[in-house]
N, C-alpha and C positions, 0 to 999 in steps of 0.2 A: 196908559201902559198896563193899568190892572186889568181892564176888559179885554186891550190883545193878551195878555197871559191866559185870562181867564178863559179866551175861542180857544187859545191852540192846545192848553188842557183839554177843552171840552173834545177836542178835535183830537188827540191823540188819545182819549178813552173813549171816544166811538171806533177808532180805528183797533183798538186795543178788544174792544166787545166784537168787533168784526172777526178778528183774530181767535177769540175765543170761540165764537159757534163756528168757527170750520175748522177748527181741531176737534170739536164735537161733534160737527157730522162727521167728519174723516172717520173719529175715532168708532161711530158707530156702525158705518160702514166695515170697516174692519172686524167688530164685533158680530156682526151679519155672518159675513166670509169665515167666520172663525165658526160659527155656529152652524154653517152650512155646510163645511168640512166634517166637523164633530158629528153630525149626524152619519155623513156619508162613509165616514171612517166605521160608525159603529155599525150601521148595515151593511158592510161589508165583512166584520168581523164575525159578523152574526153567519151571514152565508157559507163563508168559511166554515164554521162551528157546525152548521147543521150538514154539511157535507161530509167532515169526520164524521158525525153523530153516524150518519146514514151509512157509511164505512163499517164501523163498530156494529154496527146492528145486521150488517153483513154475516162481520166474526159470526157474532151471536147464534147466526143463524146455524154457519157450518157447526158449531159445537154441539150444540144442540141434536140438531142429526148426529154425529159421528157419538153423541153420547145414549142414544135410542140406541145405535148399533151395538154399542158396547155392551149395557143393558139387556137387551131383547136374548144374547144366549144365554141369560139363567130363565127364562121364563121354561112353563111345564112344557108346553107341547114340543119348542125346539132341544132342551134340556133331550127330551123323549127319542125327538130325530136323531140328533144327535148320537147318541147311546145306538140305537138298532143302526144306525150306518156304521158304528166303532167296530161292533156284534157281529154284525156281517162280515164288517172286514178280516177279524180277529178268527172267525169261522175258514173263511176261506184259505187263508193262513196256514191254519193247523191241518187244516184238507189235506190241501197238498204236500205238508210235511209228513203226515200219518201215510198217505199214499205211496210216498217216497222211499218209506223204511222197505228194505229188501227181503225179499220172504227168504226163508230159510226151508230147505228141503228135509224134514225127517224120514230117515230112512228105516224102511220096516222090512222086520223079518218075515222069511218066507212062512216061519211058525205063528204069524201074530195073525188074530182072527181079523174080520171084517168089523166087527164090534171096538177091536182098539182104534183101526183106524180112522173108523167114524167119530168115536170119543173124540179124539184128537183134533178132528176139523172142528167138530165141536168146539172144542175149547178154544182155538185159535180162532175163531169167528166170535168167541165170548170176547175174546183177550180185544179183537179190533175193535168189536161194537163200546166195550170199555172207553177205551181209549177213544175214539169219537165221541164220545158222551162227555169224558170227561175235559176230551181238547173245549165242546161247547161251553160245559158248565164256567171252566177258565175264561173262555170267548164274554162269556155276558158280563161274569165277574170282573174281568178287568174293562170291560165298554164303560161301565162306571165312572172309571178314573178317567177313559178318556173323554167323554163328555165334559167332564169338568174342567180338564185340562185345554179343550177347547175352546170353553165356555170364558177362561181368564186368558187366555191370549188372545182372544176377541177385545175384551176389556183392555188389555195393556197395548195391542193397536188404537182403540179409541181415546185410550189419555193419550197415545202420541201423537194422533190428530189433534183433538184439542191443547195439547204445550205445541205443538206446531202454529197452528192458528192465533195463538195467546199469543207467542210473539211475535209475527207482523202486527196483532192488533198493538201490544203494546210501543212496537215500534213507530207505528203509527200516527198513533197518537200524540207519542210525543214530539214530534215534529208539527202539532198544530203552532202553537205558542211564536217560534219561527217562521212559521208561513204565515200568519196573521200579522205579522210586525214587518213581513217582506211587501207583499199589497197593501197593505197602509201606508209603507214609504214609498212606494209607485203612488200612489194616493195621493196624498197631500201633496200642497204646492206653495212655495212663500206668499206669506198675506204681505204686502207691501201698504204703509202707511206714511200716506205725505208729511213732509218735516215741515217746519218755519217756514212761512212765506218771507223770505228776504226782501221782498219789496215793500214789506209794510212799513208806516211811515207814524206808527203809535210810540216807539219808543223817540223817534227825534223828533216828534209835537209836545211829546209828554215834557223832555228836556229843553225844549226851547219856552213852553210855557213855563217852566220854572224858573229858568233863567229870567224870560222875564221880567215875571213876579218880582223874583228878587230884584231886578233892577229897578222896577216900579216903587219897592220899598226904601230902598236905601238912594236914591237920586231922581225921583221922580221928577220931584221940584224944577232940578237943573238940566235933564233930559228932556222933559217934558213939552216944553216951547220945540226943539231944534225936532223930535220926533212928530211932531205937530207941522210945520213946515212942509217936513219931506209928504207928509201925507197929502200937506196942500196942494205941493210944485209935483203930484205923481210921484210920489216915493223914489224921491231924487236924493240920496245922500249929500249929493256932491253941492246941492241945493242951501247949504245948511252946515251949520259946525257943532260940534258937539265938544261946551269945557268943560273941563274935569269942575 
């Protein structure tokens, strides 16, 4: 009775170590599939990333121009254009306004010599020549201001390009974080690992050998013959009586 206790122990922890190394490959297996996901997730994450990156450096790009432009009318030479386009225009301007003033007829008497009336054109060709010098002098002096005045609405178009651009990019961007967590869950896929093999047969070896055991210890004696028998007659119960 002790040595069948002792098989069907031995026999339900070989079954039991059976048990054990194929929850151990399973479970390595698994750990494979988990590590082979985890990579695939993180190259994925990554391509993503470098996709914004290449986005943003798009931005980058437009700002950068549109801040050249903004920039470039203080520099001297366009500063310079600038001003003789204003000058010109500012000329032309008062041209036409000085043109436009009405002459007036001075009537001369029959007594007034040829000398007054010469004076006279005289001075009215002094008075326009005046007044054209002076519409220029104004024409340059204020081309000044309009240079400059162009110069920063150049500028204040190019910050509104760049805050324009700044916020798609910042828009942008923050929509990585949700697209990286949207293709990772198209991504992965359940890792499936086998449960308990239900047919294994280590737990009812292990308790039959106990049982045994124990019967071995406490009734051996009186068992012992009748379990002997049946193994004689082919493991005949009926071969045999077992008393208490």
């Amino acid at each position: 009775m002790a040595a069948i206790g002792g098989g069907l122990n031995a026999a339900g922890s070989a079954a039991q170590n059976r048990a054990k190394n194929r929850d151990v490959r399973t479970q390595a297996f698994a750990n494979i599939q988990q590590m082979e996901q985890d990579s695939a997730v993180a190259k994925l994450r990554n391509k993503i990333l470098n996709e914004y990156v290449g986005r943003q450096k798009e931005f980058t790009g437009q700002n950068q121009e549109a801040f050249k432009g903004g920039v470039s009318g203080y520099t001297a030479p366009a500063m310079e254009e600038s001003r003789a386009g204003a000058e010109a225009g500012r000329n032309e301007f008062l041209g036409k306004q000085i043109a436009g003033i009405p002459q007036a007829e001075v009537a001369m008497r029959d007594s007034d010599s040829p000398a007054v009336a010469s004076e006279l054109a005289k001075k009215m060709g002094e008075a326009l020549a005046s007044s054209t010098a002076g519409a220029g002098r104004a024409a340059k002096l204020g081309s000044f201001g309009d240079s400059w005045t162009a110069a920063g609405e150049g500028a204040q178009d190019s910050a509104r390009k760049i805050d324009t651009t700044n916020n798609f990019a910042r828009g942008e961007i923050a929509m990585l974080p949700a697209d990286q967590d949207l293709q990772e869950f198209v991504l992965r896929k359940p890792i499936y690992k086998a449960g308990a093999n239900s047919s294994n047969p280590a737990g009812m070896l292990s308790g039959l050998g106990g049982l045994v055991g124990s019967l071995a210890g406490a009734y051996g004696n009186k068992i012992g013959p009748t379990v002997s028998s049946w193994f004689s007659n082919g493991f005949s119960p009926s071969a045999g009586s077992m008393s208490p």
